[in-house]
PAKOLMI-560926 format. One record per residue (C-alpha): residue number from 0; residue in three letters; x, y, z. Coordinates in nm, 3 decimals, m for minus. Example, Ala and Ser with C-alpha at 12.3 -4.5 7.8 and 13.67 -1.06 7.14 Angstrom:
   k   r       x       y       z
   0 ALA   1.230  m0.450   0.780
   1 SER   1.367  m0.106   0.714
***
This chain:
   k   r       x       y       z
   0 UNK  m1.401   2.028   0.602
   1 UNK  m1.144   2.122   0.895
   2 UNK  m0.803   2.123   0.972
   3 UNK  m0.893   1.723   1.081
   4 UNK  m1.244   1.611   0.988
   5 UNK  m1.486   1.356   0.796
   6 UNK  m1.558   1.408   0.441
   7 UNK  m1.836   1.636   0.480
   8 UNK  m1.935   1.767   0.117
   9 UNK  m2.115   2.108   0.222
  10 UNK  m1.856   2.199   0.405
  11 UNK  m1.622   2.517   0.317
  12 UNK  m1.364   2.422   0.132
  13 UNK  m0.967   2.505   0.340
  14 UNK  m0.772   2.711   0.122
  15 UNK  m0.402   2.641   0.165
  16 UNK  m0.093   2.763   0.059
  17 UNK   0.179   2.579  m0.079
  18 UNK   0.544   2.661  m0.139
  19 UNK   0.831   2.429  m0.289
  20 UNK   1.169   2.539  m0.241
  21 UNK   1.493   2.329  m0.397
  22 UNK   1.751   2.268  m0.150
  23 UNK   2.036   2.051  m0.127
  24 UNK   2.056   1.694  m0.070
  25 UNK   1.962   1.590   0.298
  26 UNK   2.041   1.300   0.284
  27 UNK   1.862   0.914   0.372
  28 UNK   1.511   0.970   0.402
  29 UNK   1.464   0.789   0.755
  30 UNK   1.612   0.937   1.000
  31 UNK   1.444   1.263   0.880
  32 UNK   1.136   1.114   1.027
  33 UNK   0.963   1.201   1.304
  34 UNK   1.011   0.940   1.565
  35 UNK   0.607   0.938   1.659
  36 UNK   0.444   0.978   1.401
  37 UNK   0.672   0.910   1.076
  38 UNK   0.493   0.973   0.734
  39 UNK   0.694   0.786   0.437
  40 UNK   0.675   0.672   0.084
  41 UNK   0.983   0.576  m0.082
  42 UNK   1.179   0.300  m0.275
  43 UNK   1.540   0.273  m0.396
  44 UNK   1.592   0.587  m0.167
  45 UNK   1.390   0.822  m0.291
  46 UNK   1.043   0.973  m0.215
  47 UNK   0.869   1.178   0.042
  48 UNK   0.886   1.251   0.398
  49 UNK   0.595   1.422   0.588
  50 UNK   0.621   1.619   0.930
  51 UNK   0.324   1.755   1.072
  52 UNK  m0.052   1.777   0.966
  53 UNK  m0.206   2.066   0.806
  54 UNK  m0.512   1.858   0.719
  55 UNK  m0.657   1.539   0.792
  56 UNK  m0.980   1.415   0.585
  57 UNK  m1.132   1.103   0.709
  58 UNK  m1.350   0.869   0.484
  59 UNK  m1.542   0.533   0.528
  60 UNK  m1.805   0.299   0.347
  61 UNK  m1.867   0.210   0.044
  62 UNK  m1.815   0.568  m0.139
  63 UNK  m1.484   0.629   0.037
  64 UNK  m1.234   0.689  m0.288
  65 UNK  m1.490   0.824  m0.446
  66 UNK  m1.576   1.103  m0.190
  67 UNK  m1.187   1.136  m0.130
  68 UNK  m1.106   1.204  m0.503
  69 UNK  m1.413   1.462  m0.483
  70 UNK  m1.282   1.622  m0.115
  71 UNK  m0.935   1.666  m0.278
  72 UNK  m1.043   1.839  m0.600
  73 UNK  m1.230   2.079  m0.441
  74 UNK  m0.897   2.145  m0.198
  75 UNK  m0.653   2.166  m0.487
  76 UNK  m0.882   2.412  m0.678
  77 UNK  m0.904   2.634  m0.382
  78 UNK  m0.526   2.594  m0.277
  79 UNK  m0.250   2.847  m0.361
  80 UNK   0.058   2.714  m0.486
  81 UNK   0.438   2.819  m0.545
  82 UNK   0.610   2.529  m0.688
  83 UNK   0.897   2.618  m0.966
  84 UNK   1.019   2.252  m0.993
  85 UNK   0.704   2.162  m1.077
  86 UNK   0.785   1.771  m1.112
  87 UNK   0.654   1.460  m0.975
  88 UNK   0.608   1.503  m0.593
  89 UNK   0.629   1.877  m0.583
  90 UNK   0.345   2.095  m0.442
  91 UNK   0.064   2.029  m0.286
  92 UNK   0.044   1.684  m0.131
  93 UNK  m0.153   1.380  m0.014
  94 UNK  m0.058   1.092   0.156
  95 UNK  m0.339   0.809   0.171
  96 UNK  m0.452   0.466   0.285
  97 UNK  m0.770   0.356   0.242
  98 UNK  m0.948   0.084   0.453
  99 UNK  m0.990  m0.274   0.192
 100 UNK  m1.362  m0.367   0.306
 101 UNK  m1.663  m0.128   0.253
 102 UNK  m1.778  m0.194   0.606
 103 UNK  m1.422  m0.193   0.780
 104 UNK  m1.482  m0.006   1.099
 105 UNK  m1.126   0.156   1.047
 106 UNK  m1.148   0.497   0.831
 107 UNK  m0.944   0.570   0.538
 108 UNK  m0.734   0.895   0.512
 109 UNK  m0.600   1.149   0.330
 110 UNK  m0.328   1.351   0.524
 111 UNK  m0.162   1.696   0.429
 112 UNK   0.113   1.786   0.625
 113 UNK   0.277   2.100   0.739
 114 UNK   0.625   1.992   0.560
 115 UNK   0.701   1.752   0.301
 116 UNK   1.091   1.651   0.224
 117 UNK   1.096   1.516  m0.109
 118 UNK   1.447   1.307  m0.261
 119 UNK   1.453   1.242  m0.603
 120 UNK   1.735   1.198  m0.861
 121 UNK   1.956   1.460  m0.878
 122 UNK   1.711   1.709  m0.682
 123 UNK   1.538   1.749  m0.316
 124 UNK   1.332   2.021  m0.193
 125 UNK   1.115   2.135   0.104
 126 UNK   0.712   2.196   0.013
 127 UNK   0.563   2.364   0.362
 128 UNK   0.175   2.394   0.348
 129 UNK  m0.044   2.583   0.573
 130 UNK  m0.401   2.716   0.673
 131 UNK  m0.327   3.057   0.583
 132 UNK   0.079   3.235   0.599
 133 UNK   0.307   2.996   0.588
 134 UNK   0.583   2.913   0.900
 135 UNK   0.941   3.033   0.747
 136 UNK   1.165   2.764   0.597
 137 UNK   1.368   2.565   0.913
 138 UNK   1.526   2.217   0.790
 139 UNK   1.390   1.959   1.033
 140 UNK   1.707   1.829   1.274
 141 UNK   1.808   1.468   1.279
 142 UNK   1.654   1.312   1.594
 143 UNK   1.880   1.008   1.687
 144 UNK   1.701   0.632   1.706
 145 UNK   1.590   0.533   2.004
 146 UNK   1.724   0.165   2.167
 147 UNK   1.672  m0.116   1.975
 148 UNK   1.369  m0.334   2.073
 149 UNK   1.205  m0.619   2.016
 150 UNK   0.806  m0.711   1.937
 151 UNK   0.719  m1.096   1.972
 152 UNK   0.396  m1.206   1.792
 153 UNK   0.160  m1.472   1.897
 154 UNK  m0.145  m1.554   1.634
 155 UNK  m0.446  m1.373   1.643
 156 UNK  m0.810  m1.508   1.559
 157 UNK  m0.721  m1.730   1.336
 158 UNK  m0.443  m1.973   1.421
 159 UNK  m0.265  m2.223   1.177
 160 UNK  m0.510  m2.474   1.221
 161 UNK  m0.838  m2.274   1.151
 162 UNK  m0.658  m2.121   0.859
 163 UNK  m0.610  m2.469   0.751
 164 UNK  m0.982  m2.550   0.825
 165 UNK  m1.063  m2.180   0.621
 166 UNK  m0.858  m2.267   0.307
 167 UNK  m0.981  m2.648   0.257
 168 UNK  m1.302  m2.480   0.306
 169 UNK  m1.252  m2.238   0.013
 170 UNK  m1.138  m2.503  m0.205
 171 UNK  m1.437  m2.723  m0.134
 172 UNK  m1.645  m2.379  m0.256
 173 UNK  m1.390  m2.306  m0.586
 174 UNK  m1.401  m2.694  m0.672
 175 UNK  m1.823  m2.666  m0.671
 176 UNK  m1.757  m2.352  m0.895
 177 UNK  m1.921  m2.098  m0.663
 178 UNK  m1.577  m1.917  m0.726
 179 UNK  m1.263  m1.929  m0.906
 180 UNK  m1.000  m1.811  m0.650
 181 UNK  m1.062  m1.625  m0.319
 182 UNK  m0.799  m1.493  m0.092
 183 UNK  m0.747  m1.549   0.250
 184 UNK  m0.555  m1.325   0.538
 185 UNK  m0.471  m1.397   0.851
 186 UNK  m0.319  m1.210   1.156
 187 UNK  m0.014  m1.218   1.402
 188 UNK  m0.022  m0.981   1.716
 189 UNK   0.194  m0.782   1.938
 190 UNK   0.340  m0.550   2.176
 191 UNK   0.544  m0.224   2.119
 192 UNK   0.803  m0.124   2.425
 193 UNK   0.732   0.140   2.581
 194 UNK   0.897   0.435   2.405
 195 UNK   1.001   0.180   2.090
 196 UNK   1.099   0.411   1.778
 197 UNK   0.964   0.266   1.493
 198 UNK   1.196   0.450   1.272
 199 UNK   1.429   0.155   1.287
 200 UNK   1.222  m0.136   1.222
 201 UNK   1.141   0.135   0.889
 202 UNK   1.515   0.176   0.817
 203 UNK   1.539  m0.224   0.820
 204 UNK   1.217  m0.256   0.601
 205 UNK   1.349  m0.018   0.358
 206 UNK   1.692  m0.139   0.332
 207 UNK   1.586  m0.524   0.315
 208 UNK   1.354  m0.468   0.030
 209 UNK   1.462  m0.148  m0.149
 210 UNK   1.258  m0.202  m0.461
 211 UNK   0.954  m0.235  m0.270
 212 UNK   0.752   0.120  m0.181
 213 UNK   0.788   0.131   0.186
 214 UNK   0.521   0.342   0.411
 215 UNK   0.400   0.506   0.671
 216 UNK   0.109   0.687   0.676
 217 UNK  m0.149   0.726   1.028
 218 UNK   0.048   0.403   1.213
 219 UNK   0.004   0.205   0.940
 220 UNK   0.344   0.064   0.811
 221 UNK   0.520  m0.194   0.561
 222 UNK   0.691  m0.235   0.237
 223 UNK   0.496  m0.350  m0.057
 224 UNK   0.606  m0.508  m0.399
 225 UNK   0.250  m0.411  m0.571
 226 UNK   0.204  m0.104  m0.774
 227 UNK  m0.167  m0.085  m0.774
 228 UNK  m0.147   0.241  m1.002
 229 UNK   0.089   0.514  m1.075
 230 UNK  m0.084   0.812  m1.299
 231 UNK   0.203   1.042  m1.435
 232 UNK   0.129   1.261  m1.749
 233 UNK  m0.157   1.127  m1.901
 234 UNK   0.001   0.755  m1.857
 235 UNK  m0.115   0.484  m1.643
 236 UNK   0.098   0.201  m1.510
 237 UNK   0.080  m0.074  m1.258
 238 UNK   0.247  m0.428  m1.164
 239 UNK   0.019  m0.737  m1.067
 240 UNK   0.160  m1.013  m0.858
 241 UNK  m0.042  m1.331  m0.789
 242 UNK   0.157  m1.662  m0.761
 243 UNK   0.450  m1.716  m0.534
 244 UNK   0.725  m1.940  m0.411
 245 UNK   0.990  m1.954  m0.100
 246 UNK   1.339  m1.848  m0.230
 247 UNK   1.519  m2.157  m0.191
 248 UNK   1.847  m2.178   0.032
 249 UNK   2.114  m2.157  m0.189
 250 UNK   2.181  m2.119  m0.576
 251 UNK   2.093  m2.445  m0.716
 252 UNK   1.735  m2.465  m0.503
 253 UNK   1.668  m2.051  m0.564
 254 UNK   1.656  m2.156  m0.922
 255 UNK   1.455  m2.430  m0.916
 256 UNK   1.196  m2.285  m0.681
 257 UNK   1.142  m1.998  m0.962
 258 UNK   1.137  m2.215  m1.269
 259 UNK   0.863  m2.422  m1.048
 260 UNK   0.673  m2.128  m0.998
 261 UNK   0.709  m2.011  m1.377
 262 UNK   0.554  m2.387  m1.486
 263 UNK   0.303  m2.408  m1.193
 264 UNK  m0.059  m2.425  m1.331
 265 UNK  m0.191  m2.342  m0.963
 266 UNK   0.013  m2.024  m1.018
 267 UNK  m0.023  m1.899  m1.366
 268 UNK  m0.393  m1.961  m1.330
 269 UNK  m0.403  m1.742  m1.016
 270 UNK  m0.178  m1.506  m1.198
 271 UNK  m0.402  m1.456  m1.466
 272 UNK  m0.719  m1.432  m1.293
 273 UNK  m0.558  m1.107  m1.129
 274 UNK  m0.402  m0.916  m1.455
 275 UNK  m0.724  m0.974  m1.657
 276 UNK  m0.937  m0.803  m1.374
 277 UNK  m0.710  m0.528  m1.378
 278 UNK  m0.689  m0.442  m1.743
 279 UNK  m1.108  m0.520  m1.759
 280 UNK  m1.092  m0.216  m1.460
 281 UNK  m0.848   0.049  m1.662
 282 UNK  m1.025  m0.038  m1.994
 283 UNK  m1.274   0.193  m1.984
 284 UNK  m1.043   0.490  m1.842
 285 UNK  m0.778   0.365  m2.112
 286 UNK  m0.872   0.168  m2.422
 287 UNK  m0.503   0.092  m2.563
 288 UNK  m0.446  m0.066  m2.154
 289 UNK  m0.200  m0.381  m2.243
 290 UNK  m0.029  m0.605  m1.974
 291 UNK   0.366  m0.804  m2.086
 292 UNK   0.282  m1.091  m2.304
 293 UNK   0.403  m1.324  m2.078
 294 UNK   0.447  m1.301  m1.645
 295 UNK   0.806  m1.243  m1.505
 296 UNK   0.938  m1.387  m1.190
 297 UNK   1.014  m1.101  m0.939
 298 UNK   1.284  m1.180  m0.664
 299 UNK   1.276  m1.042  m0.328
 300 UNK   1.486  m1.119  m0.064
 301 UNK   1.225  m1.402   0.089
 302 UNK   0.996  m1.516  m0.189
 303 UNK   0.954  m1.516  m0.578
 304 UNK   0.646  m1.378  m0.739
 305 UNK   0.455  m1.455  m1.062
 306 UNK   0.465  m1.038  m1.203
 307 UNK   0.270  m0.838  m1.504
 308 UNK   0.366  m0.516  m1.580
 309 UNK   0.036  m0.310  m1.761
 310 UNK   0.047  m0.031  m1.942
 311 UNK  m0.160   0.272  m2.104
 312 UNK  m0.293   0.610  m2.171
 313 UNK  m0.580   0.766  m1.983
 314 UNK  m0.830   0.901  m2.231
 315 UNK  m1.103   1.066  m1.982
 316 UNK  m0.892   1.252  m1.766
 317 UNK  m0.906   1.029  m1.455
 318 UNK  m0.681   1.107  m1.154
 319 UNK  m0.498   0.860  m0.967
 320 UNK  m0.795   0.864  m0.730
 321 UNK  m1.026   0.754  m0.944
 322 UNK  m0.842   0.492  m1.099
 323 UNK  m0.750   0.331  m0.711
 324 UNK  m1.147   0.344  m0.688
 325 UNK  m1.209   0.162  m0.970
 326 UNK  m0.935  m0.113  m0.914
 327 UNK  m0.970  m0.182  m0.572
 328 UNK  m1.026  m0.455  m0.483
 329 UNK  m0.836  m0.621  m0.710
 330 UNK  m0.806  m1.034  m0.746
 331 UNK  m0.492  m1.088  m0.637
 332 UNK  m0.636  m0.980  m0.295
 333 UNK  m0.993  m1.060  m0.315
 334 UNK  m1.049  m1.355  m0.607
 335 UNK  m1.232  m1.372  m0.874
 336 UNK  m1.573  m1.323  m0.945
 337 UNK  m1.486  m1.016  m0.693
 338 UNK  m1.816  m0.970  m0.518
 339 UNK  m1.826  m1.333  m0.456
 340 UNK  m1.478  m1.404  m0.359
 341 UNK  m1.551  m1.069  m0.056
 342 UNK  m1.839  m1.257   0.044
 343 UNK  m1.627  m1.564   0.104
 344 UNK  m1.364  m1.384   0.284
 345 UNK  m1.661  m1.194   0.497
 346 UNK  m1.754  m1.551   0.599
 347 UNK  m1.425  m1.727   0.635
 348 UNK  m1.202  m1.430   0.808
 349 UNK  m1.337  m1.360   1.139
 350 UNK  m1.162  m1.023   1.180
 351 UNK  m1.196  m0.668   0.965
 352 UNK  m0.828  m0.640   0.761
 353 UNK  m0.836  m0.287   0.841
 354 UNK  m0.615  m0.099   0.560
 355 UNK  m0.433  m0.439   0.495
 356 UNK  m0.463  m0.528   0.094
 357 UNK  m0.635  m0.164   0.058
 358 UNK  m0.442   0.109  m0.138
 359 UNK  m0.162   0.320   0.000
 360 UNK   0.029   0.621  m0.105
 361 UNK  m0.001   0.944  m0.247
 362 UNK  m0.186   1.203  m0.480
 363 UNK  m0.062   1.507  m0.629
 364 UNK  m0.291   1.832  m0.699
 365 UNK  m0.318   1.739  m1.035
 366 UNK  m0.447   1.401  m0.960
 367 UNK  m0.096   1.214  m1.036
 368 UNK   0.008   1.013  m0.789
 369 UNK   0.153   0.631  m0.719
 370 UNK  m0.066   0.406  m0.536
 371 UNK   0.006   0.080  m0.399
 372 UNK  m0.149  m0.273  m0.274
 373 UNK  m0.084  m0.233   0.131
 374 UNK   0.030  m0.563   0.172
 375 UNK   0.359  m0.663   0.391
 376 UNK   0.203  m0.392   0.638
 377 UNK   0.095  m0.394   0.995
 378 UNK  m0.071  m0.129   1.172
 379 UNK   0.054   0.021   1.489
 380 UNK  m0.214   0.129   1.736
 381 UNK  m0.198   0.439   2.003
 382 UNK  m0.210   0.193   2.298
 383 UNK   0.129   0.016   2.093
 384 UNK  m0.050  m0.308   2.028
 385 UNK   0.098  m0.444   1.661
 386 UNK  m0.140  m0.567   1.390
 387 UNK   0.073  m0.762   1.083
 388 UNK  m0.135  m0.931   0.821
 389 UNK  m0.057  m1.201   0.549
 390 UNK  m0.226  m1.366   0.322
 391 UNK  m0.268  m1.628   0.026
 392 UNK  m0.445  m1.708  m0.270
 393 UNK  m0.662  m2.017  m0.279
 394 UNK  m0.735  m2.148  m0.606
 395 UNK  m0.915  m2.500  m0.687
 396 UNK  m0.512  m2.668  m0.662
 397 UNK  m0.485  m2.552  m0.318
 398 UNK  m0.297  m2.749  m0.047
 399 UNK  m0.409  m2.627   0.325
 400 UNK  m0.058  m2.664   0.440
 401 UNK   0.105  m2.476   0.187
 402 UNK  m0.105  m2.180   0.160
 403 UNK  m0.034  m2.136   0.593
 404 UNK   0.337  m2.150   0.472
 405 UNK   0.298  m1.943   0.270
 406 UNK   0.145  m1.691   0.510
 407 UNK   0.385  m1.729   0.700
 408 UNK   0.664  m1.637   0.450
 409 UNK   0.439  m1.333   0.364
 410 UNK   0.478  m1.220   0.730
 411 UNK   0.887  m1.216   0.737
 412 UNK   0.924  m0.871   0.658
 413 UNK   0.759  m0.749   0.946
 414 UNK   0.820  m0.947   1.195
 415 UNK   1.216  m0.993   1.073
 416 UNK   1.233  m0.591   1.097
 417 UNK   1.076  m0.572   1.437
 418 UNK   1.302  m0.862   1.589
***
């Protein structure tokens, strides 16, 4: 393994050093990013900013958590480390996103980088990491936005009406019990300016939805509502949406749109499908693993979602690594019977999701880390072409039209930010 390289599990291990130093508040984490290549993950205002790469592991196929929760053992073993805050998001590092599909030709990462700015309550600090001596301790200055700019999307391989033609498909396949719910994505393209600073369309993200995690990590960008794991301490926790319903226009509507979606069989069926297959995948890492007795409705500023908090203790020492490898895919972005509902999707969506619906977000040395569902995302390519995906979850009640507006709901966030 090099300074940027594939998993390669002869290789010599890097040995890097580490340093965490408290400093004073620096204020809002955006505009401490770098304008080409900003590295985020942060809700409410706090998190972690990355500048920099002091190493870049690449991963693909089938064994790709696994052999990146191996690959970053083996680094924090051999890495020296200062850290006397010692606290959640202190010394050495990893931000992640990993591709959803075993045969995705995009890889996954895991990205060290050369400085980390972490915000938390009540405390910041500066972690710099290197191959060898360390650079000395400069605060990053502010680089001011670029001009605002604007990105309009057209549909990409599938539009409306083959995602109609997809989802009354799927039904016809839950209905003769081949499945129970499979979920279906679709695409909207576009085109970055020349020179666009993408730091904005993050600052609206993150402001519009501040109790969503909002990322960036390698181009890929969005703010999700889905804790697919957080492992802190011994304890494991995550948050399962399935089920969801357009905020309605004013008071009156708002309310009646979530006490439809808290009495909608369609959607409490769905819901459930997707909190039972994740406490079936924690069981065996944590026995005691319990999920709220009875789903929530979560409001965010465009839709209402059907929401399970879960709950446990880890009793065999896993890392947040391995727990993302034995959840993913879960069914509120694949379906259920899992292998099934992927083959479905591999014959109904005619284009590879990339890191969309795969996990994103970051690991610790000790394994701790907070991990979630990459969904409200697009990916931003070198050449500047725009990738935002969206999708829905078809279950035997399914209506073709309403699962495409509901797609198209799903995609507001990014294409609202980049407007």
């Amino acid at each position: 393994m090099t300074a940027s390289a594939p998993f390669d599990d002869g290789a010599a291990v890097p040995s890097l050093t580490v340093e965490t130093t408290p400093t004073a508040d620096l204020g809002p984490l955006v505009p401490l990013l770098e304008a080409r290549h900003p590295l985020l993950w942060m809700r409410r205002g706090f998190g972690l900013v990355g500048h920099g790469e002091a190493l870049r592991l690449e991963f693909c196929g089938p064994d790709r958590v696994h052999d990146a929760a191996v690959a970053w053992q083996r680094i924090s073993a051999a890495a020296t480390v200062t850290d006397p805050l010692a606290r959640t998001g202190t010394g050495l590092i990893a931000f992640g996103s990993f591709a959803f599909s075993d045969d995705s030709a995009t890889t996954s990462v895991l990205l060290v980088p050369s400085m980390i700015i972490g915000r938390d309550k009540g405390q910041s600090w500066i972690t710099r990491i290197a191959l060898g001596e360390l650079d000395p301790l400069v605060v990053p200055p502010l680089e001011p936005y670029g001009p605002r700019f604007h990105v309009d999307f057209h549909p990409g391989t599938v539009p409306g009406e083959d995602y109609r033609d997809a989802v009354a498909t799927a039904v016809k396949r839950i209905r003769s019990h081949e499945v129970s719910k499979v979920v279906l994505a679709r695409e909207l393209v576009g085109q970055l300016p020349d020179g666009a600073d993408i730091r904005r369309m993050i600052d609206v993200l993150a402001a519009g939805y501040p109790d969503c995690w909002t990322f960036a990590v390698d181009g890929f960008i969005g703010s999700s509502p889905e804790t697919l794991v957080t492992v802190d301490a011994g304890s494991v926790t995550a948050r399962v949406l399935a089920g969801s319903a357009a905020r309605g226009l004013d008071a009156a509507s708002d309310e009646q749109a979530a006490t439809a979606l808290a009495t909608s069989t369609k959607d409490q069926d769905e819901h459930r499908y997707a909190v039972q297959n994740v406490l079936a995948s924690l069981r065996s890492h944590s026995p005691n693993v319990m999920a709220s007795e009875m789903p929530f409705t979560l409001k965010l500023p465009n839709v209402w979602h059907l929401a399970s908090d879960i709950e446990g203790d880890l009793t065999d020492g896993s890392t947040s690594l391995d727990l993302i490898g034995s959840l993913h895919p879960t069914a509120a972005v694949a379906g259920t019977p899992t292998p099934d509902a992927l083959r479905i999707i591999g014959e109904l969506e005619p284009f590879d999701r990339g890191r969309y619906a795969g996990p994103v977000g970051w690991v610790g040395a000790d394994g701790d880390g907070e991990w979630a569902v990459a969904l409200r995302s697009a990916q931003f390519d070198q050449d500047g072409r725009v990738t935002a995906y969206a999708g829905a979850g078809i279950v035997a009640e399914s209506v073709p039209e309403r699962e495409l507006l509901e797609t198209r709901m799903k995609f507001r966030p990014i294409v609202e930010a980049l407007d």
